[in-house]
C-alpha positions as CSV (number, residue, x, y, z in Angstrom):
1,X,53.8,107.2,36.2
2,X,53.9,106.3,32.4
3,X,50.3,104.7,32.3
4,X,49.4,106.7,29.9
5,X,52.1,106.9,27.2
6,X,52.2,102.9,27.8
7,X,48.3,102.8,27.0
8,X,48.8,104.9,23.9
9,X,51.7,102.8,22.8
10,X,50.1,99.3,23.5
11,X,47.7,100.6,21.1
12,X,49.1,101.7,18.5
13,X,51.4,98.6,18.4
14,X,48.9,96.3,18.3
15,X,47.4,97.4,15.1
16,X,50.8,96.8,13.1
17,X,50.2,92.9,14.5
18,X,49.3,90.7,11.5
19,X,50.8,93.0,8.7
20,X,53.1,91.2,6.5
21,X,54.8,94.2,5.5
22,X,55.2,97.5,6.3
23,X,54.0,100.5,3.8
24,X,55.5,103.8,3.8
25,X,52.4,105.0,5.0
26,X,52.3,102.0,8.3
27,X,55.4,103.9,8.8
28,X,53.9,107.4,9.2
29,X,51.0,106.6,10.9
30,X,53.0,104.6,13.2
31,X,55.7,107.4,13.8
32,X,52.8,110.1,14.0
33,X,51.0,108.4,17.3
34,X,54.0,107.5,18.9
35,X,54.4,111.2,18.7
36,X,51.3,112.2,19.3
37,X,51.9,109.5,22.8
38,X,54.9,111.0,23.6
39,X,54.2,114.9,23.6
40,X,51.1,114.0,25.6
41,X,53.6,112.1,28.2
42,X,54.9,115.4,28.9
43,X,58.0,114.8,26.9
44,X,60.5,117.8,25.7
45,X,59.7,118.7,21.8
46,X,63.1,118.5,20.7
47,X,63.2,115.0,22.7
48,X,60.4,114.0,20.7
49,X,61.9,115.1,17.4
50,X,64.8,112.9,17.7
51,X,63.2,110.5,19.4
52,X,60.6,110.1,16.3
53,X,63.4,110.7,13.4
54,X,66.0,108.1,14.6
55,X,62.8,105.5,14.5
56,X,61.4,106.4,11.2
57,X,65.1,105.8,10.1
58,X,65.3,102.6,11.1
59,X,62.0,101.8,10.0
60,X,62.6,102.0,7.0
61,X,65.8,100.5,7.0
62,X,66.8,96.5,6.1
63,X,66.6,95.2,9.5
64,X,62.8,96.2,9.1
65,X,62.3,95.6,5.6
66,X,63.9,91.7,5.6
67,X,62.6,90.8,8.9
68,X,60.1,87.7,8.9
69,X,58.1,90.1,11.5
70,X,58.3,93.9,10.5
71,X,55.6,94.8,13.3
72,X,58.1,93.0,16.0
73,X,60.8,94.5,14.9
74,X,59.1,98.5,15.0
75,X,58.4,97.3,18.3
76,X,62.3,96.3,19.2
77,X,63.0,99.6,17.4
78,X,61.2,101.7,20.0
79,X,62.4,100.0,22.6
80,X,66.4,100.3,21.9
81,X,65.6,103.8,21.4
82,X,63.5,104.2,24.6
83,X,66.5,102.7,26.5
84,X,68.9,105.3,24.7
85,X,66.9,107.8,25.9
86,X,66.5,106.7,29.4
87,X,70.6,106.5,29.7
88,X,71.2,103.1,27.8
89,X,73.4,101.5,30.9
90,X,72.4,102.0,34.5
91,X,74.7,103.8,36.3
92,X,76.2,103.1,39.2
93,X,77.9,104.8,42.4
94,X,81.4,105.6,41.6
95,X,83.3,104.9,45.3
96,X,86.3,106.7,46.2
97,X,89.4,104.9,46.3
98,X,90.2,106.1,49.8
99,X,87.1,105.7,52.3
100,X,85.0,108.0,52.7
101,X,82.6,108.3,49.4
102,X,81.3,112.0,49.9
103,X,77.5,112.1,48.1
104,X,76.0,115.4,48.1
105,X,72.0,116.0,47.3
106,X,71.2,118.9,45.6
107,X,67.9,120.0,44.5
108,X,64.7,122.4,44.8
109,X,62.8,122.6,48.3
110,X,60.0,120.1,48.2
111,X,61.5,117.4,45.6
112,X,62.2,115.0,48.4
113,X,65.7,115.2,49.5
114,X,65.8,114.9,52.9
115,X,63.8,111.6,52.6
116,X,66.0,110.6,49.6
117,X,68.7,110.7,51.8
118,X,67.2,108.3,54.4
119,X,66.1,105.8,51.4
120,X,69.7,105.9,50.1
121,X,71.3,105.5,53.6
122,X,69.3,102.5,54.1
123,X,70.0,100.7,50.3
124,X,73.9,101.4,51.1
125,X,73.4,99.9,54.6
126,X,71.6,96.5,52.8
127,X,74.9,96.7,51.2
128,X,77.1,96.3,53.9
129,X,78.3,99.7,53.6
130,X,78.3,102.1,56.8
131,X,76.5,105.4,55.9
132,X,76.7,108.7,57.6
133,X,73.9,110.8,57.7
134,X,75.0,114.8,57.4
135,X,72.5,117.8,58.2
136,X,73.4,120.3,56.3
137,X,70.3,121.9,55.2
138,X,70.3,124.3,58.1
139,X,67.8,126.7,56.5
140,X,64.7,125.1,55.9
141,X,62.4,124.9,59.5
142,X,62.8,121.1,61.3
143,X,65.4,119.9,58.7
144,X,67.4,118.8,60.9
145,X,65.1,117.1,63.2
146,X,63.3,115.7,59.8
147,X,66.5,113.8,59.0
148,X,67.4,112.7,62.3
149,X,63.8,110.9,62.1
150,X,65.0,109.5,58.6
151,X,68.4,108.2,60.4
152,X,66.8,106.4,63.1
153,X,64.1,104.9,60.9
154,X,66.9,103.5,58.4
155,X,69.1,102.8,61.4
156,X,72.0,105.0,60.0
157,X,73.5,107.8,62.7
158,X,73.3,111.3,61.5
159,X,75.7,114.1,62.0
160,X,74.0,116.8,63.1
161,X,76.3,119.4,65.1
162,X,73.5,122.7,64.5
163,X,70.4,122.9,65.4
164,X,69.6,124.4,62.3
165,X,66.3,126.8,61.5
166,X,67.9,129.4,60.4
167,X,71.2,129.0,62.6
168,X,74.9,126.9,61.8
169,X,77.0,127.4,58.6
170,X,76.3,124.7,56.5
171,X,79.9,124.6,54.9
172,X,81.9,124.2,58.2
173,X,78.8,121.4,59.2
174,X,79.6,119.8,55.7
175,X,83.9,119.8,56.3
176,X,83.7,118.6,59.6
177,X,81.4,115.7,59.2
178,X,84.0,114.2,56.9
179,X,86.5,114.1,59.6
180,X,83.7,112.7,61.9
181,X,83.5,109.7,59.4
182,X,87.2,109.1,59.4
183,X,87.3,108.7,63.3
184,X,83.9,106.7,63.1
185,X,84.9,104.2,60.2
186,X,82.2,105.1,58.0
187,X,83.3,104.7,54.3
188,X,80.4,107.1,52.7
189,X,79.2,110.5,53.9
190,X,75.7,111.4,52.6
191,X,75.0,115.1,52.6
192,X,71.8,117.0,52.3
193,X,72.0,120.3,51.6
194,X,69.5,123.2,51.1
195,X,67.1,123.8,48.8
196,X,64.8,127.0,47.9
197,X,61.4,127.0,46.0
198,X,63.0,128.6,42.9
199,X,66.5,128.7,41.4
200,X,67.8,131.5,42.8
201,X,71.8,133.0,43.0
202,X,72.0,132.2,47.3
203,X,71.1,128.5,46.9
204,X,73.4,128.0,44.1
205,X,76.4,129.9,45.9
206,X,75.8,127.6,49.2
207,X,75.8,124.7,47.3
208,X,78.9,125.2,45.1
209,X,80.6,126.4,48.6
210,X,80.1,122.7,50.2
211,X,81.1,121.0,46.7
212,X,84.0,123.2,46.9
213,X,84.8,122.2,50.5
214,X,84.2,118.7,50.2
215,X,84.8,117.3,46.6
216,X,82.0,114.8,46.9
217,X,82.5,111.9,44.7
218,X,79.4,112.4,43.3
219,X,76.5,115.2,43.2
220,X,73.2,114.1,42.8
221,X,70.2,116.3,41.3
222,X,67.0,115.6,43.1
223,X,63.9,116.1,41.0
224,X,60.5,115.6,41.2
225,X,59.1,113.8,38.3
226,X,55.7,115.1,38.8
227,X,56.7,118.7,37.7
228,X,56.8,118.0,33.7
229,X,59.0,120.0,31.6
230,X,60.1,122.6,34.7
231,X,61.7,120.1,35.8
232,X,63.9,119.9,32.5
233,X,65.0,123.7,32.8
234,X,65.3,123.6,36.8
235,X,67.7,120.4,35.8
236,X,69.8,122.6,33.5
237,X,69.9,125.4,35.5
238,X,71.7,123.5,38.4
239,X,73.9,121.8,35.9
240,X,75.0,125.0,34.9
241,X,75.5,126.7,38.3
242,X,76.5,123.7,40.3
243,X,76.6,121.1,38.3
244,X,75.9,117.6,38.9
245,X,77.2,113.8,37.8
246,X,73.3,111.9,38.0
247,X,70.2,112.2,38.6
248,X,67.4,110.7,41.3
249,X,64.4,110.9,40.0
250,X,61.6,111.0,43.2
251,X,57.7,110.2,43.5
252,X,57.9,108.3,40.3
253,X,55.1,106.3,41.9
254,X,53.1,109.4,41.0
255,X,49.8,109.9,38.1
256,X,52.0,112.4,36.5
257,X,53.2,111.3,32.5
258,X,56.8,110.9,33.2
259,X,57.9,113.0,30.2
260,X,60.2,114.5,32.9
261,X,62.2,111.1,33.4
262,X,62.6,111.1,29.6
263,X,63.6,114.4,28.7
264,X,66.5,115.1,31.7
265,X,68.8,112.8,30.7
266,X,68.2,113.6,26.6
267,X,69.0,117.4,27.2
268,X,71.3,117.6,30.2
269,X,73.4,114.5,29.6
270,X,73.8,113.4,33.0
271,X,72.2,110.0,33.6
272,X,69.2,108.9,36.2
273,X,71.0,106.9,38.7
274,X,67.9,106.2,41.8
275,X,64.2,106.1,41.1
276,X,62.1,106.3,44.3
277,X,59.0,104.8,44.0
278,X,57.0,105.0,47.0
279,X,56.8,106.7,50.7
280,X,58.5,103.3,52.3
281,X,62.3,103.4,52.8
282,X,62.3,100.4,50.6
283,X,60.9,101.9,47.9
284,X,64.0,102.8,46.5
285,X,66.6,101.1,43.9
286,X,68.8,101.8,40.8
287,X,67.0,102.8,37.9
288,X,67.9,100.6,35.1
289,X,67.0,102.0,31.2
290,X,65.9,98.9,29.9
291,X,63.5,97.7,32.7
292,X,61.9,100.9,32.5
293,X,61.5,101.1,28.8
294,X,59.9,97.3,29.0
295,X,57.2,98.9,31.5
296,X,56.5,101.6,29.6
297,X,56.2,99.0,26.3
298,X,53.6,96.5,28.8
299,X,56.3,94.0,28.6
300,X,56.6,93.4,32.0
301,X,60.1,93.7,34.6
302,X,60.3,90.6,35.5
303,X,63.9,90.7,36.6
304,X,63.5,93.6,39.1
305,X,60.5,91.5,40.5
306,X,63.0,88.3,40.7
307,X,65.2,91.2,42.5
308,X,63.1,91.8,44.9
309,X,62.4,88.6,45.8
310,X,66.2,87.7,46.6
311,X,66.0,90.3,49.0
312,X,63.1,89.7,51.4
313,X,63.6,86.2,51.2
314,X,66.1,83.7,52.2
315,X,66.9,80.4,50.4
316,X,65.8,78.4,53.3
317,X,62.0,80.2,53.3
318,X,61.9,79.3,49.1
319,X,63.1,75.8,49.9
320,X,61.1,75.3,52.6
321,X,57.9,76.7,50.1
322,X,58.9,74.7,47.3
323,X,59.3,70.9,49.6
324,X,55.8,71.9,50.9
325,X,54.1,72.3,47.4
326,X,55.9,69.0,46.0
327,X,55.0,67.2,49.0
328,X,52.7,64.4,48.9
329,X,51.0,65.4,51.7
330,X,47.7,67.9,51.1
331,X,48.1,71.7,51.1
332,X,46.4,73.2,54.5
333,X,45.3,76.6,55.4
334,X,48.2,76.1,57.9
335,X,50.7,76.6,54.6
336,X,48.3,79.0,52.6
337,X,49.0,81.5,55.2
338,X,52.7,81.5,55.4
339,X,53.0,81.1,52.1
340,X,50.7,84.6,51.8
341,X,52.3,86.5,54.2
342,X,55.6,85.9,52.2
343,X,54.0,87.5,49.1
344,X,52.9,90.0,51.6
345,X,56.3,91.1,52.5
346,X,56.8,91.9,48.8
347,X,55.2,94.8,48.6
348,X,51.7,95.9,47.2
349,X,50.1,93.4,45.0
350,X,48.9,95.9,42.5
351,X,53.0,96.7,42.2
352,X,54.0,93.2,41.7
353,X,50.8,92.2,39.2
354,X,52.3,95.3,37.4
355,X,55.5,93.9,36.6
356,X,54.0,91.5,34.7
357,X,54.1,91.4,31.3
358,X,50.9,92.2,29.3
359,X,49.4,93.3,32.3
360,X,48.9,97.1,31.3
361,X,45.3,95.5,29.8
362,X,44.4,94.8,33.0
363,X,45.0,97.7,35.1
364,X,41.7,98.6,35.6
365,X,41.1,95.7,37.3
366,X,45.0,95.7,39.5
367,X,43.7,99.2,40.8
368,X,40.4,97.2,42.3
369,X,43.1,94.8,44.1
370,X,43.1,95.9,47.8
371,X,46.0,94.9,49.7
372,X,43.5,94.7,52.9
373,X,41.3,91.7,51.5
374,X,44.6,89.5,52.2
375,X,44.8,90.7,56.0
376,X,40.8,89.9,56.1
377,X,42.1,86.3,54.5
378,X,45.2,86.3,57.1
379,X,42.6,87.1,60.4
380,X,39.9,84.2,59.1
381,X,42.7,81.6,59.2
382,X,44.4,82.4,62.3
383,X,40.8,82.8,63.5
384,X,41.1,78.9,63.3
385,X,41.9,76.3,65.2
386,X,45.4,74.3,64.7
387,X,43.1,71.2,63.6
388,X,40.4,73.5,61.4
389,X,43.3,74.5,59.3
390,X,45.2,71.2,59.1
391,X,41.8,70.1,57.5
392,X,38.6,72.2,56.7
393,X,36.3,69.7,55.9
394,X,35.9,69.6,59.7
395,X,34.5,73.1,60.1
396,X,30.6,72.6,60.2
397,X,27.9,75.7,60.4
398,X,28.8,76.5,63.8
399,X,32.6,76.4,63.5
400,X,31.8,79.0,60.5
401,X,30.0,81.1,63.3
402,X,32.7,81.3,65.8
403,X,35.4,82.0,63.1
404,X,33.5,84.9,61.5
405,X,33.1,86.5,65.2
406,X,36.7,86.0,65.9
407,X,38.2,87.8,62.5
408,X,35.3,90.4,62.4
409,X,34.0,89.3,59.4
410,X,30.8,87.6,57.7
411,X,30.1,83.8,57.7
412,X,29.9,84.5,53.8
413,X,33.2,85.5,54.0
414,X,34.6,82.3,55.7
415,X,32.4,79.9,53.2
416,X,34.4,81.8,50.6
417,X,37.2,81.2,51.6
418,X,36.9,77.8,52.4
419,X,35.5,76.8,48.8
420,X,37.9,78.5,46.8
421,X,40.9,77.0,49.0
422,X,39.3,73.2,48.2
423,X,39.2,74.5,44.5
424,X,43.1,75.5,44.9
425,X,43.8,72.2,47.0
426,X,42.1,69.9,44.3
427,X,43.7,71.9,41.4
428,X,47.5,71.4,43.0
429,X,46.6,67.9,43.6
430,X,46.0,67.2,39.9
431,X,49.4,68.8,39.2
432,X,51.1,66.2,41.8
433,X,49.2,63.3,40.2
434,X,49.4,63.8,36.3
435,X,48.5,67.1,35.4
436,X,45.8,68.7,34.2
437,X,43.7,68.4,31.4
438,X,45.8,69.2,28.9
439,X,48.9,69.9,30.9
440,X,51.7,67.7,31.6
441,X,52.8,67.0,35.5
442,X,54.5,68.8,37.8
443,X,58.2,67.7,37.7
444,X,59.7,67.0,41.3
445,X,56.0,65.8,42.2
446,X,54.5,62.6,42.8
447,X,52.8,61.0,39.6
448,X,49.5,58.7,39.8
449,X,49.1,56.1,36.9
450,X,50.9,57.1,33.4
451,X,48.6,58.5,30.9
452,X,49.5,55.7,28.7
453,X,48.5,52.8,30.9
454,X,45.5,55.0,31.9
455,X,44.2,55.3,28.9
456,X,44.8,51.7,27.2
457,X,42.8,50.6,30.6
458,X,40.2,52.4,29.7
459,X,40.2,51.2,26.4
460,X,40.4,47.4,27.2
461,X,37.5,48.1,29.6
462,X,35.1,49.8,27.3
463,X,35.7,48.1,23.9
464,X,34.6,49.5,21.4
465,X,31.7,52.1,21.6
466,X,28.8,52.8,20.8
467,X,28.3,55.9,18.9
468,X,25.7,59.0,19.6
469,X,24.3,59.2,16.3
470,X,21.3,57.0,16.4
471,X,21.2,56.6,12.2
472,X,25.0,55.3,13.0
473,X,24.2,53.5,16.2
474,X,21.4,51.8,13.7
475,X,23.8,50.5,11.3
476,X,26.3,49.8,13.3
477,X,23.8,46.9,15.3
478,X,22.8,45.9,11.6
479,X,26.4,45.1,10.8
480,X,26.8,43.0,14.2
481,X,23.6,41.4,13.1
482,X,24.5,40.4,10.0
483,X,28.1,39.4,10.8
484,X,26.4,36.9,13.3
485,X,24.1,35.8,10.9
486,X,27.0,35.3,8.5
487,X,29.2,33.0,11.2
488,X,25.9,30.5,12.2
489,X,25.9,29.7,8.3
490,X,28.9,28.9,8.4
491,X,29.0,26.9,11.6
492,X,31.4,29.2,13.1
493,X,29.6,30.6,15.6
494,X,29.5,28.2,18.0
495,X,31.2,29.0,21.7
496,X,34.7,28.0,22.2
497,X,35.4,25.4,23.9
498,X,36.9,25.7,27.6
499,X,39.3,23.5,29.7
500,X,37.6,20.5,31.1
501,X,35.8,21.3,34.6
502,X,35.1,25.0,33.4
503,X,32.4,24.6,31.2
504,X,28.7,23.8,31.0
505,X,28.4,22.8,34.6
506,X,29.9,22.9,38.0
507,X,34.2,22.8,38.1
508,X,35.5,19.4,39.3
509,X,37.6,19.4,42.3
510,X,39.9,17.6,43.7
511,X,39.4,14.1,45.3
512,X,37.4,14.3,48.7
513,X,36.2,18.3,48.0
514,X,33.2,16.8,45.8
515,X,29.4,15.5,47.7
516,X,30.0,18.3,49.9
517,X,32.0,16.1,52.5
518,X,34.2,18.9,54.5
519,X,37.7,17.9,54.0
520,X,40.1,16.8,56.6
521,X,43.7,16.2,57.7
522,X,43.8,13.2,55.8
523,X,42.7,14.7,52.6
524,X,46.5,16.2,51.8
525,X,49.2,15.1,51.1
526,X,51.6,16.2,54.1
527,X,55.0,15.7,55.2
528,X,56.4,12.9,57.1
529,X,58.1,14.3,60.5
């Protein structure tokens, strides 16, 4: 979504890097491409005027102008202010003292409601919250069948009393489903209402009628980010004939420039409260101003990725990932493959290499990463036998053969595969054992011999070496030569002499092991019984 504004950005940051100090003129430029970056991200002018005012302010201020990094702290600048803009805390949902929490959608036809509302039911459920599903959009053709899908997807019943399609008052559907919630102990009531392809006088009088019937605790404007700035004035339009308390921004996932998602909250007010970010039910969470400012600056969002994590896994799947790497036993295929299928769960790896930070530089070559060469990876190894993947080494030309048939792939592929995972097992092996070059060891793991000890081994074994400059080498025999030259004048040289029976001839022995007579019995000294 903001790939472009966070290109344009990237770059003109990094050519404030390595200035001492900032100029008036750094200033300008600097201010005049973050503008220029921000008007082509689809942003609202007057959004943009602020936007570029408040910075040039602060730019110039002390904080800039003492700092031991001005270009860091332009760069901090921009992103405080990109968080202000975005709503500065994430919002939350307000619950109603007294169960149920009524939360209406309202929005155009075609911004994503009625899946909105299955994507929220779902989050609330994770929650340990019990959702109620309400069809209220009785205009729109299969509404109500397309939510009852949602429901049953999510796992979350839907109230659906009209068939809809033209037929059923949605403001008796809407007042009665609360009552249904009472008697069914669910403590929040999700409604989806009707939209229309334009603002128009009818939708706005339906949907003030169920506010007005209900009292939701909270009204949330659905909007498609990838409608640029009509999405600004359809925003304020509802605001002023409905009215509304957040926003939930959908197909953020989308190659439009998300000037939309930071203009709404700037001229209506209201803050962004859910981002939906793909077509799965998962793909759905709070939106959190400061995360989304670090994206949009390449500095990664580590903590939603962390997030994430928590969620699909549970602490006895990372323990049981974490024993098996510090282990001193070898990684197998066997553990490559569960280990890969957890990432898996995790989503698309493009996504998650995108929450890194710095990796906006790279995106060319995240876009090339197909999700489908891991299930090619998954079918080679369970194309394997148990032993085969407890150790590779055993799989010869033939085995190669059979495993390629099995996962419909080339033997190419399997030799691979099979080299790069010996690269990856030799490479975690030097982390148990010492590290690698240049790298301390793993903590937790097994160490091999210190680095010390390692090294004054080698050391004591070697000597001291000869070096690879033959004009060095050279001298370095003609000062051995003369040193010994020096030690036979002065009768030093001679060898030093050694214990009796270990010099110049054969060791004496004992009595009776000498003229090669075996020994016997009586040749030791034994006990008396």
């Amino acid at each position: 979504m903001f790939e472009t504004l966070s290109d344009r950005l990237t770059s003109v940051f990094s050519s404030l890097r390595g200035k001492g100090r900032l100029s008036e003129e750094d200033i300008n430029a600097t201010a005049r491409e973050i503008r220029l970056a921000l008007l082509e991200a689809d942003v609202a002018l007057p959004v943009v005027r602020e936007f570029i005012a408040q910075i040039k302010e602060r730019a110039r201020g002390e904080e800039v102008s003492k700092a031991l990094n001005p270009a860091q702290q332009v760069i901090k600048i921009v992103n405080e202010e990109l968080i202000e803009i975005l709503g500065g805390q994430t919002r939350e949902i307000r619950f109603a003292k007294n169960p149920p929490t009524v939360i209406m959608l309202a929005g155009l036809q075609g911004a994503g409601k009625t899946t909105l509302a299955g994507k929220l039911a779902k989050w609330l459920a994770a929650q340990r919250n019990t959702p109620l599903l309400v069809a209220a959009d009785l205009q729109r053709p299969n509404a109500v069948t397309q939510l009852q899908v949602m429901g049953q997807r999510a796992g979350v019943p839907v109230y659906a009393p009209q068939p809809g399609n033209g037929v059923g008052d949605p403001v008796e559907v809407a007042r009665d489903s609360i009552a249904h919630a009472q008697r069914n102990n669910h403590n929040i009531v999700i409604i989806d209402t009707a939209g229309r392809l334009g603002v128009d006088t009818e939708m706005m009088q339906q949907a003030a009628d169920i506010r007005d019937a209900v009292s939701p605790d909270e009204i949330l404007f659905v909007v498609d980010a990838m409608i640029g700035q009509d999405a600004v004035n359809t925003a304020q339009a509802f605001l002023d004939g409905v009215g509304y308390d957040a926003v939930a921004l959908t197909k953020l996932d989308g190659d439009a420039r998300g000037g939309a998602a930071l203009s709404i909250r700037h001229i209506t007010g209201r803050p962004i409260m859910f981002a939906s970010t793909g077509e799965k039910l998962e793909d759905f969470d709070l939106f959190h101003p400061d995360r989304m400012a670090s994206r949009i600056l390449d500095m990664g969002d580590v903590l939603t990725l962390i997030e994430q994590a928590q969620r699909t896994f549970d602490e006895a799947e990372v323990e049981k990932m974490a024993s098996t790497i510090a282990s001193d036993d070898d990684f197998t295929l066997e553990d490559f493959l569960q280990q890969m299928m957890m990432i898996r769960r995790l989503g698309p790896i493009g996504n998650l290499l995108g929450m890194m930070p710095g990796m906006g530089q790279m995106r060319d070559q995240i876009n090339n990463v197909d999700d489908k060469d891991l299930d090619r990876i998954a079918a080679i190894i369970r194309s394997m036998t148990p032993a085969e993947r407890a150790n590779p080494k055993i799989i010869n030309g033939s085995r190669r053969l059979r495993i390629a048939n099995g996962s419909g792939t080339q033997v190419s592929d399997v030799n691979g595969l099979v080299t790069r995972f010996f690269e990856a097992q030799k490479m975690l092996r030097q982390m148990k054992n010492g590290g690698l070059p240049g790298m301390p060891g793993m903590p937790g793991m097994g160490g091999g011999r210190k680095k010390g000890a390692k090294a004054a081994g080698k050391k004591g074994k070697k000597g001291r070496q000869r070096s690879g400059n033959p004009m060095k080498a050279k001298e370095q025999e003609a000062a051995k030569a003369a040193e010994r030259q020096r030690r036979q004048e002065e009768g030093n040289d001679t060898p030093p002499q050694l214990p009796p029976g270990l010099g110049g001839g054969s060791p004496q022995l004992p009595p009776g092991f000498g003229g090669g007579r075996i020994p016997d019995l009586s040749d030791f000294k034994l006990p008396k019984k």
